[in-house]
DRENLOBA-934490 format. One line per 4 residues: number of its first residue (from 1); their letters; for each residue y negated, z, x negated of C-alpha. Coordinates in steps of 0.1 Angstrom, whole numbers, plus 5000, padded with zeros to 4 digits. Layout:
DRENLOBA-934490
NUM	A	Y,Z,X ~ ...;
END
This chain:
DRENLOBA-934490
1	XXXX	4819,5382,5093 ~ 4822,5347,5093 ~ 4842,5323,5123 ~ 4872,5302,5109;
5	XXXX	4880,5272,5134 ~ 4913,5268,5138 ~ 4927,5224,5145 ~ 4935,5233,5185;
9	XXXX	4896,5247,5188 ~ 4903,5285,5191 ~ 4877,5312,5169 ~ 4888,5340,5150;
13	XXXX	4866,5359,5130 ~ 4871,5372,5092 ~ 4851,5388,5066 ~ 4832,5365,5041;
17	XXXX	4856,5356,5012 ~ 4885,5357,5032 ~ 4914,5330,5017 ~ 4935,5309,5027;
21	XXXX	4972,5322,5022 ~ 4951,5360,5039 ~ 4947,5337,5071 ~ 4980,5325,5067;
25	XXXX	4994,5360,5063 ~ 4973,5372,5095 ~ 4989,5347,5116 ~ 5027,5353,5102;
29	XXXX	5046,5361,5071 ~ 5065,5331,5078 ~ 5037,5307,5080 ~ 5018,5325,5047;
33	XXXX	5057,5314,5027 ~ 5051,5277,5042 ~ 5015,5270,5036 ~ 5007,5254,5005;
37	XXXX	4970,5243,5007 ~ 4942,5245,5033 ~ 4914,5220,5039 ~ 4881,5237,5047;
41	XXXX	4851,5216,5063 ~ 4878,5179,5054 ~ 4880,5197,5015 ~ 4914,5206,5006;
45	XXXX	4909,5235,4981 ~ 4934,5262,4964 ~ 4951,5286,4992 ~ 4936,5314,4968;
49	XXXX	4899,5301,4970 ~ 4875,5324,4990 ~ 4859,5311,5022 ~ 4823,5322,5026;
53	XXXX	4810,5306,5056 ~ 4819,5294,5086 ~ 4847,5269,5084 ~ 4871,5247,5102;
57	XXXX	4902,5245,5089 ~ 4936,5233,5086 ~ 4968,5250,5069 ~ 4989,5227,5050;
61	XXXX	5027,5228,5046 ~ 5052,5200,5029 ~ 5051,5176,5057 ~ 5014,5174,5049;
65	XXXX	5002,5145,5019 ~ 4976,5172,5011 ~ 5005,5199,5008 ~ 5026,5175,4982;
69	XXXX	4995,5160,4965 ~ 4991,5201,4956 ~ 5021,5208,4948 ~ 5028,5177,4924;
73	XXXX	4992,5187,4912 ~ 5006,5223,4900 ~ 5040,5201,4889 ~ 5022,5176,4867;
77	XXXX	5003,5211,4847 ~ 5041,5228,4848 ~ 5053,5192,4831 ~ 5023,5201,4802;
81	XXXX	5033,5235,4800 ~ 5069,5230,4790 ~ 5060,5201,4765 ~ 5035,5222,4754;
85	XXXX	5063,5245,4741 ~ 5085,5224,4733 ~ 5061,5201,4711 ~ 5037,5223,4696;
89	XXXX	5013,5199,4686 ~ 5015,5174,4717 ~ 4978,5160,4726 ~ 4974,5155,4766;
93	XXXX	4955,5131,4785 ~ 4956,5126,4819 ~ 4985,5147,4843 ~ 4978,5136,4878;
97	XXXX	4996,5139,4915 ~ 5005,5103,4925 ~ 5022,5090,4960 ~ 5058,5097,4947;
101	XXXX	5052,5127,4925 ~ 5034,5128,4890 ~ 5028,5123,4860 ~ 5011,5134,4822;
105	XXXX	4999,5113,4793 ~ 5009,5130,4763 ~ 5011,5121,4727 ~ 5031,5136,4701;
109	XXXX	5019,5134,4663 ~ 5034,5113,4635 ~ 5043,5087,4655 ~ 5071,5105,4671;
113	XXXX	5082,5096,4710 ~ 5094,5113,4741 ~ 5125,5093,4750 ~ 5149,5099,4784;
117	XXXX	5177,5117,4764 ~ 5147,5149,4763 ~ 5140,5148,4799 ~ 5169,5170,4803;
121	XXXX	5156,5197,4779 ~ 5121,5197,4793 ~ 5134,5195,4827 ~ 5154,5225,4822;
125	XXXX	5120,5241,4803 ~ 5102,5235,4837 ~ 5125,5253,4860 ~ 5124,5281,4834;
129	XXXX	5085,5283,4837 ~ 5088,5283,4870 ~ 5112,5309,4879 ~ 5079,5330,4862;
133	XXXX	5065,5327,4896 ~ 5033,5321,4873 ~ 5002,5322,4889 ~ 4976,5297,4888;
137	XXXX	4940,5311,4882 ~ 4910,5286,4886 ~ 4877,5297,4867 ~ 4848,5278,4861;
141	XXXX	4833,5272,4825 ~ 4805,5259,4809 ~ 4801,5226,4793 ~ 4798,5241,4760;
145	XXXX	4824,5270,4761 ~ 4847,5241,4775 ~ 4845,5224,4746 ~ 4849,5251,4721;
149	XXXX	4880,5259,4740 ~ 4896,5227,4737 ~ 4885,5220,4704 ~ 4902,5256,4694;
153	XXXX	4936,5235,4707 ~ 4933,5208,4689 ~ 4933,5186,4723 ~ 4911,5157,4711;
157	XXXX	4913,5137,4740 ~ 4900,5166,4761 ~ 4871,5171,4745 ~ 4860,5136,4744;
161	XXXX	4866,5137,4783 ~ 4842,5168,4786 ~ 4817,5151,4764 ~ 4816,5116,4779;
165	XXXX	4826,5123,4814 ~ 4817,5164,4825 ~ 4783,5176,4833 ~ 4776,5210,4830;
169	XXXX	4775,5237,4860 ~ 4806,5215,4875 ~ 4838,5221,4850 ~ 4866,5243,4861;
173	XXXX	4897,5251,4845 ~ 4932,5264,4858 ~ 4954,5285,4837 ~ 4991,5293,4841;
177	XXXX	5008,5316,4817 ~ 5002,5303,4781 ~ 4984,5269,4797 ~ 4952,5259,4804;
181	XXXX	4938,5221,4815 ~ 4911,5205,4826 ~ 4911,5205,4867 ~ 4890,5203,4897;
185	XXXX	4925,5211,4918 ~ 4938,5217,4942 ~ 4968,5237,4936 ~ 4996,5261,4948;
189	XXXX	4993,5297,4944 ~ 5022,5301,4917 ~ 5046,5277,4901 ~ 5079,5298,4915;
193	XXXX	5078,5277,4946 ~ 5087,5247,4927 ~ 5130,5246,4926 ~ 5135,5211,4916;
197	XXXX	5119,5192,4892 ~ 5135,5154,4882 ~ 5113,5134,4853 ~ 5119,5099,4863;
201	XXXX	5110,5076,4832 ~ 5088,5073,4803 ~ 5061,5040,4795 ~ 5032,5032,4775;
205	XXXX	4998,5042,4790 ~ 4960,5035,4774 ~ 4940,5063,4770 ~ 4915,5061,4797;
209	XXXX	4933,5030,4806 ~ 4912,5008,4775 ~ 4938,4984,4761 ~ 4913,4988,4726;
213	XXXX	4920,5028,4724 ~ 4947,5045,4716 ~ 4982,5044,4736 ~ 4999,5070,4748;
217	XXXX	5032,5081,4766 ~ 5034,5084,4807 ~ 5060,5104,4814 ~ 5071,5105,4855;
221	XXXX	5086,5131,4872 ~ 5091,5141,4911 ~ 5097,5179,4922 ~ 5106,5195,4956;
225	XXXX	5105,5235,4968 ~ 5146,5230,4974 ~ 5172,5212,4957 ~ 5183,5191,4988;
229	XXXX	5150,5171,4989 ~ 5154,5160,4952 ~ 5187,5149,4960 ~ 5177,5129,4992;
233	XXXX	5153,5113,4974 ~ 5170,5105,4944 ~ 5198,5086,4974 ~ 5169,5072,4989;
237	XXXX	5162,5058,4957 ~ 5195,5043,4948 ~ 5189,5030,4982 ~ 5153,5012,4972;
241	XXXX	5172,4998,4943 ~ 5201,4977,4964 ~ 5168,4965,4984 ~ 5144,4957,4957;
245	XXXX	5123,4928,4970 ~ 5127,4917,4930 ~ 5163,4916,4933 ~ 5169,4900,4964;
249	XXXX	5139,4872,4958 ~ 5160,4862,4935 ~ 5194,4862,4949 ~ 5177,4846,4979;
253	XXXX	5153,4818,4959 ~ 5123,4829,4973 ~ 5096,4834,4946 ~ 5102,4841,4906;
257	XXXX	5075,4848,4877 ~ 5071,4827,4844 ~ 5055,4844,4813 ~ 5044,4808,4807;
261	XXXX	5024,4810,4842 ~ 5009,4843,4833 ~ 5016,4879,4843 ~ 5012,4889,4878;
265	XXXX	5012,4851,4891 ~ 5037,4843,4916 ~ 5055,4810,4921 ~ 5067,4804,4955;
269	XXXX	5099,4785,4954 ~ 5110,4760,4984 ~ 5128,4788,5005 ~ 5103,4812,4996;
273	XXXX	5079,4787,5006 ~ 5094,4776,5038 ~ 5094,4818,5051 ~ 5062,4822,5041;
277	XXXX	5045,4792,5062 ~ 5065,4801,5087 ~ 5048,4836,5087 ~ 5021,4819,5086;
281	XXXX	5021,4798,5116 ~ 5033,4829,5138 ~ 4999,4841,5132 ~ 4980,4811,5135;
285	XXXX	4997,4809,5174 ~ 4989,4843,5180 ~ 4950,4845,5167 ~ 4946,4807,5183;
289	XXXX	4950,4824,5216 ~ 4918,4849,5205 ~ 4896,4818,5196 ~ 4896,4819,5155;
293	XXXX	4887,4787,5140 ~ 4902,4784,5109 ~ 4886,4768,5076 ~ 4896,4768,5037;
297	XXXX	4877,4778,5008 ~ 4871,4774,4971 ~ 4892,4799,4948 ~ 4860,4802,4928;
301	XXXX	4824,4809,4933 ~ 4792,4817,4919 ~ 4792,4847,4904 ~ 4760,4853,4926;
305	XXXX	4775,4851,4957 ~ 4792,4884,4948 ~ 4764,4899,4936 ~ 4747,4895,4969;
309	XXXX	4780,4906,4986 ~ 4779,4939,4964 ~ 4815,4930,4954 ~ 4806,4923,4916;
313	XXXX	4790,4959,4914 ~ 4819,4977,4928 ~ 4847,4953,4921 ~ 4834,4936,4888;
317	XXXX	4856,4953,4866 ~ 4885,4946,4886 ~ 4882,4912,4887 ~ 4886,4882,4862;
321	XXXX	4859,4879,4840 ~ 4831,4851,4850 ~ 4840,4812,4840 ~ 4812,4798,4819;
325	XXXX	4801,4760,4829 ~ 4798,4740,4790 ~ 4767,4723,4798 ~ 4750,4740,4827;
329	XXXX	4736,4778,4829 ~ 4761,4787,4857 ~ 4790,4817,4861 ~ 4818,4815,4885;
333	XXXX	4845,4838,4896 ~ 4879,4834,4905 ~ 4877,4844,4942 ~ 4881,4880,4948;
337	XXXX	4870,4880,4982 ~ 4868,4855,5010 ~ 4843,4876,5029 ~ 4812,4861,5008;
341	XXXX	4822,4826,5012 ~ 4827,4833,5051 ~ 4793,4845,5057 ~ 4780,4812,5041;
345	XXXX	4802,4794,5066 ~ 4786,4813,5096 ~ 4752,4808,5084 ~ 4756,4772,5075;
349	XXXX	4741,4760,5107 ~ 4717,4779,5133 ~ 4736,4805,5158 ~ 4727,4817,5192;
353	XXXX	4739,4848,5208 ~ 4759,4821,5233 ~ 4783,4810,5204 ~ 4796,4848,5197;
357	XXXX	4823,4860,5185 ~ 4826,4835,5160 ~ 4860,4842,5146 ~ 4868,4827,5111;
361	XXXX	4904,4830,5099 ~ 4916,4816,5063 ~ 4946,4819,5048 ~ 4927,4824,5013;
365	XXXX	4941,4832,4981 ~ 4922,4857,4956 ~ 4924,4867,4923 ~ 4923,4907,4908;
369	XXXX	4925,4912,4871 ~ 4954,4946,4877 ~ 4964,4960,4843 ~ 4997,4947,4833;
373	XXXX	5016,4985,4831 ~ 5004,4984,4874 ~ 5019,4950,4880 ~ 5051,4954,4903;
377	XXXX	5071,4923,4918 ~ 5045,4909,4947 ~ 5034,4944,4958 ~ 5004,4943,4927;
381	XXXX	5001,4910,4916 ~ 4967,4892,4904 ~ 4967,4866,4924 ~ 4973,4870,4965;
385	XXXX	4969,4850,5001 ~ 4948,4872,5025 ~ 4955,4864,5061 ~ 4918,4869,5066;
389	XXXX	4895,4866,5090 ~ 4858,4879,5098 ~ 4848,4879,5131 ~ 4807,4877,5136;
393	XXXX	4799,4893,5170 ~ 4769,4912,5181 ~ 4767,4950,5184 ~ 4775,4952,5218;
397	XXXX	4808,4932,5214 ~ 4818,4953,5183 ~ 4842,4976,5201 ~ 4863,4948,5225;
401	XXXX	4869,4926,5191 ~ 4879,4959,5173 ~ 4902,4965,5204 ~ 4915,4927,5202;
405	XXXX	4922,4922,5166 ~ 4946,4960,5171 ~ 4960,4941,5196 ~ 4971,4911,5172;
409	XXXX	4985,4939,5150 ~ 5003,4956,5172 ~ 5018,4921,5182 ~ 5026,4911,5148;
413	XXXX	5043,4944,5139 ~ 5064,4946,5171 ~ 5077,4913,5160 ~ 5095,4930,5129;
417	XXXX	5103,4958,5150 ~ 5077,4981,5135 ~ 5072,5007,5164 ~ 5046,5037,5172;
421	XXXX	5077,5054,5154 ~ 5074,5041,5121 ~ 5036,5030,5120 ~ 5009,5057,5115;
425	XXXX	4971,5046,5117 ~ 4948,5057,5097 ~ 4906,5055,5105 ~ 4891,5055,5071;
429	XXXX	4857,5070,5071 ~ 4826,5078,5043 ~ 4831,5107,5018 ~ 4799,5127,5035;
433	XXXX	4791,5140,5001 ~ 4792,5112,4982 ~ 4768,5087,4996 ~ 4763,5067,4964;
437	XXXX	4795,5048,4968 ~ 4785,5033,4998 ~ 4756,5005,5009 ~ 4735,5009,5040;
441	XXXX	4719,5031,5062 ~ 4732,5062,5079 ~ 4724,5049,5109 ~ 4745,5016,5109;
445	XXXX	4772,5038,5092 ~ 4775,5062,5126 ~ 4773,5033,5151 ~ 4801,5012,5129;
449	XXXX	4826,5046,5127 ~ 4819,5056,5157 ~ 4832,5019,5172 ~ 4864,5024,5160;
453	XXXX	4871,5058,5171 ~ 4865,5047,5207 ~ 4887,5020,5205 ~ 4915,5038,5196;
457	XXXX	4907,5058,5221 ~ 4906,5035,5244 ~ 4936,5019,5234 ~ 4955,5052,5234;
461	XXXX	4963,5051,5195 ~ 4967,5082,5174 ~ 4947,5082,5144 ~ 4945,5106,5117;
465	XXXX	4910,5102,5100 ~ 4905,5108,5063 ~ 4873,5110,5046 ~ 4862,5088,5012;
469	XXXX	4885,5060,5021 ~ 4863,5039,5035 ~ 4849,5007,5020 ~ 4819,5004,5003;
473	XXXX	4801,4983,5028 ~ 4819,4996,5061 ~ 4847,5021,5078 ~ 4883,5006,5083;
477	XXXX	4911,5014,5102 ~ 4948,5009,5080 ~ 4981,5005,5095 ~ 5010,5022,5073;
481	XXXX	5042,5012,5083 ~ 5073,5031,5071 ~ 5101,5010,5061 ~ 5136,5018,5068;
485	XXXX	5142,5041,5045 ~ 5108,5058,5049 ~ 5087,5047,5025 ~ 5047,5041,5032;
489	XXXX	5032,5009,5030 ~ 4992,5001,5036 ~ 4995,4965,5050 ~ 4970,4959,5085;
493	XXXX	4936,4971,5079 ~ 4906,4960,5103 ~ 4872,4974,5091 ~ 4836,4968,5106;
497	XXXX	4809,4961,5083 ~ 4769,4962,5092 ~ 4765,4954,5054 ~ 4771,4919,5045;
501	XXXX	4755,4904,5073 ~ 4720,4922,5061 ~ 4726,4916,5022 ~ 4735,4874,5036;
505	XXXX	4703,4879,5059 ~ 4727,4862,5092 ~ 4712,4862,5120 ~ 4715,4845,5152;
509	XXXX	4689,4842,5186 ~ 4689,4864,5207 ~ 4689,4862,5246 ~ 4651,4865,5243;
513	XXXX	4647,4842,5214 ~ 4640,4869,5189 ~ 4665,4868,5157 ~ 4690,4896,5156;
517	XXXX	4717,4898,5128 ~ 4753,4900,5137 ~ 4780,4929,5127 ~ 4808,4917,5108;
521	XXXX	4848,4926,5117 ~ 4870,4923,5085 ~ 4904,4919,5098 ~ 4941,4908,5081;
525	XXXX	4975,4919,5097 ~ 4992,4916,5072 ~ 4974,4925,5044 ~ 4981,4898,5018;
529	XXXX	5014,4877,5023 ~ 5027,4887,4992 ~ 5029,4923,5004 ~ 5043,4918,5039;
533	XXXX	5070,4898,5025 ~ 5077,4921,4999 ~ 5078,4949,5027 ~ 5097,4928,5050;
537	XXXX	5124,4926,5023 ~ 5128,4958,5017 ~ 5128,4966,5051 ~ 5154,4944,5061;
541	XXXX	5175,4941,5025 ~ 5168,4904,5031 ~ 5186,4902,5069 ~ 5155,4885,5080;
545	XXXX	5156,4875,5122 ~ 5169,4840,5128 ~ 5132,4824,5138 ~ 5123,4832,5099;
549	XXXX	5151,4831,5078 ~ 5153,4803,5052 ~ 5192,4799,5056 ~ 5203,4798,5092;
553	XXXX	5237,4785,5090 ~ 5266,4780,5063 ~ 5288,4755,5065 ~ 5322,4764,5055;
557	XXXX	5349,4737,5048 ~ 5382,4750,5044 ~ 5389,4727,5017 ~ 5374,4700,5003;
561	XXXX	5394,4676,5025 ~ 5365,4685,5047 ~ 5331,4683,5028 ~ 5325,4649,5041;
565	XXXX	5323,4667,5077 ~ 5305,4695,5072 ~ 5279,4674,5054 ~ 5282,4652,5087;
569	XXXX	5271,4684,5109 ~ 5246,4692,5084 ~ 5225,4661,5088 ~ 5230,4666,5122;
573	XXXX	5213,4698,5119 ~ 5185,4687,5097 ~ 5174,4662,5128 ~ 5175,4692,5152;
577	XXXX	5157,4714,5126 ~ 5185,4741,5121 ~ 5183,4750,5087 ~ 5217,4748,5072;
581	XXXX	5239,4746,5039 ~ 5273,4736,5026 ~ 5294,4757,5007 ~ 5317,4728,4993;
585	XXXX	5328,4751,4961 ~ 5370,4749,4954 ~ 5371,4780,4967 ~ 5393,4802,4996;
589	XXXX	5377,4804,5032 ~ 5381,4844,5024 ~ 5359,4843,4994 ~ 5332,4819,5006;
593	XXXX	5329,4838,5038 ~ 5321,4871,5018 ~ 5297,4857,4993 ~ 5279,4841,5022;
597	XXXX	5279,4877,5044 ~ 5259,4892,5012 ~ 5233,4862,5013 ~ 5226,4877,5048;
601	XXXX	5228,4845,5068 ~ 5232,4852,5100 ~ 5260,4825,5109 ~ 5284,4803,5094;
605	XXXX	5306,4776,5107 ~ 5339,4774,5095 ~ 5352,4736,5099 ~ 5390,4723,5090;
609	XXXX	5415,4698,5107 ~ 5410,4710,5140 ~ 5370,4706,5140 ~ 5368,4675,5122;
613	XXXX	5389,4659,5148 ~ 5371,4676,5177 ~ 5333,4671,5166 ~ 5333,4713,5167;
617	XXXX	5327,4742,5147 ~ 5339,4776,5146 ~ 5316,4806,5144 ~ 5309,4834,5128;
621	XXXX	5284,4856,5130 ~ 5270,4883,5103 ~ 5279,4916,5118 ~ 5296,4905,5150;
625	XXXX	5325,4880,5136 ~ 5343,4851,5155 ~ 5322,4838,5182 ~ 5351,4809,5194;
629	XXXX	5348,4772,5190 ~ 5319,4746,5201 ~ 5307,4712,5198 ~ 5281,4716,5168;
633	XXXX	5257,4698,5190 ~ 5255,4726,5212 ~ 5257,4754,5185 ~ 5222,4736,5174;
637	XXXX	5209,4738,5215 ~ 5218,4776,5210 ~ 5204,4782,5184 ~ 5172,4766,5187;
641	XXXX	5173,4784,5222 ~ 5174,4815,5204 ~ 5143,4810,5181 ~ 5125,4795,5208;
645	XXXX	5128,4826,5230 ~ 5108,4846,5197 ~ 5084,4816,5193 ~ 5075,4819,5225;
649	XX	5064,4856,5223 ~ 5039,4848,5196;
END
C-alpha cells in the first residue's frame, strides 16, 4: 500500500500502481468525468500513469493551466492524426500546447501548402477522430527501435530529432489509433473528450527554429470539451481585435514601426511619447518615497560584463550578436540587461553596512534579438525600457525590501484598477530536478525562496508556486494581471538573487569590520514600458484616465466662424497645462462630436455664438454627455483639480 496526499493535507491509502483517473473514480464518478491530469510530487503526468510510491497530489480539471496544457497536448497529436490521413505523405515537426491552444509543424511534399480554405476539412477530420473516444497509450522505446520506427514512416525530421536531441533509456512515445509521435506528455486519457476543435491560421515556421534549414508550415488551432467555450472565445476574440494595441496606437498616434528602422524597433511618436513619460514619472514619485536613486546607463557593454553576469551563457543566443571595435581587441553587446551594469555602479566606491539598502532604479532600455515570426506589436519587440531597479541590501533586510517593492506594485496596479480580482501572483521557484539550469549553491537558493514565501505571507498574498520558472541566478515572484476581457499578462516580477553579487565579488563592511557581500532584489512593476502600455491599451480600448491621457480636451467650433475662439481657449489651456485640440474641419457639430467620442477623449467643449461672447464653453463628457456651461478658465481649475487628486495618490 502506498499513502497518496491529498492538497487540504488528509491520507488515504492505495495499492502501489494505483492511477490517477482510479483515485478520481474512488472519490466520485463525477470528479473521475472532470479530471483531466494529475500532478504527482509538482510533475503533472497522464491520468492513466501508475503511482508507485508515496505521493502528494493534485487532480486537475479545465480551470487548471495543467488540465488545458493536456488537453491542447492530446489536441495538437489529434491535429497530426487527421493531416496524417488526409495528406499521406505529410512530414511533422514540432506539435506543441501553447497559452491559447496549439499547434503542429507539418510539411507536405512537392512543394504543396496547407492554406485556410482546408481547415474546414481537417477540422471536420478531427471531430471525426475524436468521436473514436481513441485512447492514448504511452510506451517507452529505445533509442534505436525509435528510430527504426520513424524511419519505417518516412518522418525525416523525427529521426534527426532522436538522433541529435534523445538519449537512450529516456524516449517515450504515445499512440492513438493509427498515430504515433514523439512525446514525453502529458495527456488526456482518450481524444472523445475533445468537442470542439477551431484551427486558427497557418504561417511559415523554421525547422528547429534555424532560419538556414528547411521551412515549414505552423498551423494554429484551439479546442474546448464543449461547443460553448469555442464560441466564447472566438467573441472574446473579435473582442481582442476592436482593442488591438496595434490598431488603436495608430488611430491614437502613439508609436508606429518603420521597416527602414528595422523589425521589432519601436518609434515612440509625440503622444505616445508624452503617455509614456508620464508613466514614467508616476513611478519615479512613488519609488522616490522608498529611497531609489536613480542613474542611466550605456545601451552597450563589454561582452565580459555578461559573461561574469552569467547572462551571455544563458541568454547569448538570445541576444544581438557582439559588436567588434576596428582597431582594438574588444566585443560589446547591445545591452540585454541592466543588472550587470548596476552591480558596477554599487561597487564603484567602498560600501558599509550603514549605507544599505542601496536602491538603484533606471529607466534602461535593452535589446533581445526575438525571431521575426515571434514579433508582435510592443508585446515582443527587440528593443524595450525596463523600469528597473536592483536593490543591494544585506540578508537580514532581504524580506522587508521584498515586502516594499510588493507594496510599490500593488500601488501601481491599483492605479489602473487592477484588483486582487484580476491579478494572480505567482512565486517562481527551481525545477528540483534540474539543477544545471541554475547558478549557486543550494544553500543560498533555500534562504532566497524561502524570503519570498514569508513575505507573502506576511503580506497576506495568495500565491500559487510553480516549479522550473525561476531565473537562472534567483527565485522571482510575477504578477499576471488579467485584462478585461480575461486575458493573462506577465508584467511585475520582483526576484532575489544571491548570485550576481558573488560572480561581481560586492561586498560591503560589516558592523564588525569584516567584508560581507550583499543580496541583490531585482525588481520592475511594470515589466518593460512597452508591455504595460500595450496592456493598458487593451485593457482600456484606449479610454485611458484623465491624469494620463495624451488628449484631454477637444475643442469643438460649431462653425468655422469660431476657430479663432477655440484656438483662443486652447492657448489658454496650453499655459495651464490641459492638453487640448481643435477640431476646426467644415464639418457638422453632430459628426465632429462622434468621431471625437471614438478617439476616447474624455471631454470636449463645444463653443459657438453664445460662448465666444461669454468667454465659456459647453461640455461634454465621454459617457455622461452635457455637463452645462462655464468660464473655460474654470473648466481648466477643474480639470487640473481632477488629475491632481490622482497625482497625489502616487
Amino acid at each position: 500500500m502506498i499513502k497518496i496526499t491529498f492538497p487540504d493535507g488528509s491520507v488515504r491509502e492505495y495499492e502501489a500502481g494505483v492511477t490517477g483517473l482510479q483515485i478520481a473514480e474512488s472519490i466520485s464518478s463525477r470528479l473521475a468525468q472532470d479530471v483531466l491530469a494529475i500532478g504527482v510530487n509538482g510533475e503533472t503526468i497522464d491520468l492513466t500513469r501508475p503511482i508507485n510510491t508515496d505521493a502528494s497530489i493534485v487532480l486537475y480539471k479545465w480551470d487548471d493551466d495543467q488540465a488545458k496544457h493536456a488537453f491542447w497536448h492530446t489536441s495538437a497529436h489529434l491535429l497530426a492524426e487527421a493531416l496524417q490521413e488526409l495528406y499521406p505523405n505529410i512530414q511533422f515537426g514540432f506539435g506543441p500546447a501553447i497559452e491559447n491552444g496549439f499547434f503542429y509543424d507539418v510539411l507536405l511534399p512537392n512543394g504543396e501548402a496547407i492554406k485556410e480554405g482546408d481547415f474546414k476539412a481537417i477540422e471536420d477530420k478531427m471531430l471525426e477522430l475524436a468521436r473514436k473516444n481513441e485512447v492514448l497509450v504511452r510506451k517507452e522505446v529505445s533509442k534505436a527501435d525509435c528510430i527504426a520506427q520513424f524511419k519505417a514512416a518516412g518522418q525525416t525530421y523525427k529521426v534527426e530529432h532522436i538522433e541529435q536531441d534523445l538519449e537512450d533509456g529516456s524516449i517515450t512515445t504515445y499512440t492513438q489509433g493509427n498515430f504515433t509521435d514523439l512525446c514525453k506528455g502529458p495527456h488526456i486519457p482518450s481524444t472523445g473528450v475533445i468537442k470542439a476543435v477551431k484551427l486558427m491560421n497557418v504561417a511559415g515556421a523554421f525547422w528547429r527554429g534555424d532560419a538556414t534549414k528547411d521551412q515549414m508550415q505552423r498551423i494554429y488551432g484551439v479546442s474546448y470539451p464543449k461547443k460553448k467555450m469555442l464560441d466564447e472565445y472566438l467573441l472574446m476574440l473579435e473582442e481582442a481585435k476592436k482593442r488591438d494595441h496595434r490598431k488603436i496606437g495608430k488611430e491614437m498616434e502613439l508609436f508606429m514601426f518603420s521597416e527602414r528602422v528595422g523589425k521589432g524597433l519601436p518609434i515612440w511618436l509625440p503622444k505616445g511619447t508624452d503617455l509614456r513619460l508620464r508613466l514614467q514619472e508616476m513611478l519615479r514619485r512613488i519609488q522616490k518615497r522608498y529611497g531609489y536613486q536613480e542613474v542611466i546607463t550605456p545601451n552597450i557593454g563589454g561582452k565580459n560584463l555578461y559573461v561574469t553576469s552569467g547572462h551571455w551563457d544563458h541568454y547569448g543566443k538570445d541576444s544581438f550578436q557582439p559588436i567588434h571595435t576596428p582597431e582594438e581587441d574588444e566585443e560589446y553587446l547591445l545591452k540585454p540587461m541592466n543588472c550587470p551594469h548596476h552591480c558596477e555602479v554599487f561597487a564603484n566606491k567602498p560600501r558599509s553596512y550603514r549605507d544599505l539598502p542601496f536602491r538603484c532604479a533606471e529607466f534602461g532600455t535593452v535589446y533581445r534579438y526575438e525571431q521575426s515570426g515571434e514579433l508582435h506589436g510592443l508585446t515582443r519587440v527587440r528593443c524595450f525600457t525596463q523600469d528597473d531597479a536592483h536593490i543591494f541590501c544585506r540578508p537580514d533586510q532581504v524580506k522587508d525590501e521584498f515586502i516594499k517593492v510588493m507594496e510599490i506594485i500593488q500601488r501601481v496596479f491599483s492605479t489602473f484598477n487592477f484588483t486582487d480580482e484580476n491579478v494572480e501572483v505567482q512565486i517562481s521557484l527551481r525545477d528540483p530536478n534540474d539543477h544545471e539550469k541554475y547558478i549557486g549553491n543550494d544553500e543560498d537558493w533555500a534562504i532566497a525562496e524561502q524570503a519570498i514565501v514569508d513575505a507573502c505571507k506576511e503580506k497576506g498574498m495568495k500565491a500559487k508556486v510553480e516549479l522550473g520558472e525561476a531565473a537562472f541566478y534567483g527565485p522571482k515572484l510575477d504578477f499576471m494581471v488579467k485584462d478585461a476581457i480575461g486575458r493573462r499578462w506577465q508584467l511585475g516580477t520582483i526576484q532575489v538573487d544571491y548570485q550576481l553579487p558573488q560572480r561581481f565579488q560586492l561586498e560591503y563592511t560589516a558592523e564588525d569590520n569584516s567584508k560581507k557581500r550583499p543580496v541583490m532584489v531585482h525588481r520592475a512593476p511594470f515589466g518593460s514600458m512597452e508591455r504595460f502600455v500595450a496592456v493598458l491599451i487593451e485593457h482600456t480600448a484606449g479610454k485611458f484616465p484623465l491624469w494620463l491621457i495624451p488628449d484631454q480636451v477637444a475643442i469643438l467650433p460649431i462653425s468655422e466662424k469660431y476657430n479663432e475662439y477655440a484656438q483662443q481657449v486652447r492657448e489658454y489651456f496650453a499655459t495651464q497645462e490641459v492638453r487640448a485640440i481643435v477640431d476646426d474641419r467644415n464639418e457638422k457639430i453632430g459628426r465632429k462630436i462622434r468621431d471625437n467620442e471614438l478617439k476616447h477623449i474624455p471631454y470636449m467643449l463645444i463653443v459657438g455664438e453664445k460662448e465666444a461672447a461669454e468667454g465659456t464653453v459647453s461640455v461634454r463628457k465621454q459617457g455622461a454627455g452635457d455637463e452645462g456651461t462655464m468660464k473655460f478658465e474654470d473648466f481648466a481649475k477643474k480639470i487640473n483639480e481632477e488629475v491632481q487628486n490622482v497625482i497625489n495618490k502616487f
